[in-house]
N, C-alpha and C positions, 0 to 999 in steps of 0.2 A: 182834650177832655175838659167838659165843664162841671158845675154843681150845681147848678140851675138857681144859682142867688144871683138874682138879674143886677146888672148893674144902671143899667138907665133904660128907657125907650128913645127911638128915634124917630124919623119921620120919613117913608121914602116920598122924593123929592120927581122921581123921572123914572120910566120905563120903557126900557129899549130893545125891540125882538130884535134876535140875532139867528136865524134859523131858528130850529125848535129849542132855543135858548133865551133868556129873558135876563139883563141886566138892567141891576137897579142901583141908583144913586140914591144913601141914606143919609141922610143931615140929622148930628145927633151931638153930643156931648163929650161923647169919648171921640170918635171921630179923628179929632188932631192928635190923639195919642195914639191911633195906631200906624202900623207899617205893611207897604203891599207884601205879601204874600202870610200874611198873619190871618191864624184860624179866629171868627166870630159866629157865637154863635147868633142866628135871627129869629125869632120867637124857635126857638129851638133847633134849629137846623144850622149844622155847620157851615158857612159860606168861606173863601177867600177872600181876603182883599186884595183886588185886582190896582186899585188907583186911588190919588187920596187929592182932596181941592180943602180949602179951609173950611173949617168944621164938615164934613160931608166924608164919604168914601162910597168907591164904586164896587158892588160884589154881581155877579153871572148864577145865576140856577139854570143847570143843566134838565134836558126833558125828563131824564129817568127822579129828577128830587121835585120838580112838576106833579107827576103824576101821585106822588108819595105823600104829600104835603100841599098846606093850602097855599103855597107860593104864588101860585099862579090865579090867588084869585085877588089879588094887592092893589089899588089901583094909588095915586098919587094921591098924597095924605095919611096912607093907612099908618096907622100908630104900632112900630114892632118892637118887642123886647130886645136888649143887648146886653151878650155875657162875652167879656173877651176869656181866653184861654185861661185855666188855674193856673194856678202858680203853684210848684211841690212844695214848698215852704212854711206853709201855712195850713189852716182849721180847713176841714171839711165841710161848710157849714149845712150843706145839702144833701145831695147825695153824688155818685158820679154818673154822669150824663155825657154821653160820647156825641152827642149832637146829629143821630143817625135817626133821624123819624121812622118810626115805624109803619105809621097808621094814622088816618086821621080819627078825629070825633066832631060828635054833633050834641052842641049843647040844648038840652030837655027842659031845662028847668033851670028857673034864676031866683033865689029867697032873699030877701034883706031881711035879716034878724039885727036882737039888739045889739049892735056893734061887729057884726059879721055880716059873710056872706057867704052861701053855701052854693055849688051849680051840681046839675047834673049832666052825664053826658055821654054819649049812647057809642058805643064802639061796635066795630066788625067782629062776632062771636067766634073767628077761631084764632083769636089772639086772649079767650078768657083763661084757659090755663096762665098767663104773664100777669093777672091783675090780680091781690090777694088781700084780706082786709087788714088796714093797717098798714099797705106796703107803700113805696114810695113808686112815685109815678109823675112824667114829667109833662105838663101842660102846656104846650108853647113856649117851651124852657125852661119852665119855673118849678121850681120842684116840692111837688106837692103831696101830701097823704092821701089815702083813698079810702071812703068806707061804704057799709053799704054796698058792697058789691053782688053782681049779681052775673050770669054768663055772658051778658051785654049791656053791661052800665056800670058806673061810677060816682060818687057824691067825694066833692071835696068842698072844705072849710077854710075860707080865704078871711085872715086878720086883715085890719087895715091898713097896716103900713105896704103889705104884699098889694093890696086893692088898690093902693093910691100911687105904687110907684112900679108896676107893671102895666102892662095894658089889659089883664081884665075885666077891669072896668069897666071896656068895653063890649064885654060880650053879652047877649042878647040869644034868647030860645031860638035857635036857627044858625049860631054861628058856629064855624068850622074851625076847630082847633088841630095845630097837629100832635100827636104822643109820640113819647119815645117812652119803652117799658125797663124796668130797672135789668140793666142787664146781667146782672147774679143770675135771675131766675131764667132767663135766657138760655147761658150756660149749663144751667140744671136743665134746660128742658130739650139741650141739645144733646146731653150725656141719657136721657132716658130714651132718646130718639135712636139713638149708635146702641144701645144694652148694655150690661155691665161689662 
């Protein structure tokens, strides 16, 4: 379980097919604080860690989180966000984020207003029942508000401290983000699925 309050970006460093499997060496920050078999999330997607070198760790995306997520379109350099595991101890400060991508998006629109930054971004319409105005929703991990919604889109409102110290910064009308939908409304939309 995460919260999607990123704690660093890294950098993957190396990308190596394994069959229809892709391991990637991240070099990043926390890095020498974790340990192999320890859950991280990577722009939102839960990985393992497989193996660890100084500042770096090795994680494997299997084909089926491939096709789910924009893992597979990463190349050496690409800037990802990094949330290790919550801790029960502590503040929620986000929301909860199981690190299960659901779906990708495709960002529509990029605004620099005065001291913000607002994106739009365009989702697979039968996943609109899970987005709801004002609900939480998770953007390449980070977890974010949504308004403006509509059966196939999304507006969120990024401060700057989330801007400067995630990688949205980097996204651009065309780029491929993955979601993961708040899974409360998941569970409700599983119980109207079964009937009462």
């Amino acid at each position: 379980m995460f919260t999607g309050i990123i704690e660093n970006t890294g950098k993957v460093i190396s990308i190596t097919p394994n069959g229809t499997n892709l391991s990637f060496w991240i070099e990043s920050p926390i890095s020498g604080e974790l340990k192999v078999d320890q859950s991280v999330s990577h722009n939102g997607v839960c990985l393992t860690v497989e193996a660890l070198a100084p500042n770096r760790h090795q994680v494997t995306a299997i084909e089926e989180t491939l096709k789910k997520t924009e893992l597979g379109s990463w190349q050496t350099g690409t800037e990802i966000n990094l949330e290790r595991c919550m801790v029960m101890n502590g503040r929620l400060d986000g929301h909860i984020v199981q690190g299960h991508v659901d779906t990708t998006a495709v960002c529509t629109e990029r605004k620099e207003l005065a001291g913000s930054w607002e994106y739009c971004f365009q989702f697979p319409p039968e996943f609109a029942h899970l987005v709801i105005e004002k609900g939480s929703i998770s953007v390449n991990g980070t977890s974010l508000t949504c308004f403006d919604v509509t059966k196939n889109s999304f507006r969120i409102a990024v401060i700057p401290y989330t801007y400067e110290h995630t990688n949205i910064h980097q996204l651009q009308v065309g780029s491929q983000v993955n979601i993961e939908f708040d899974m409360l409304g998941k569970y409700v939309q599983r119980r109207l699925e079964l009937g009462a």
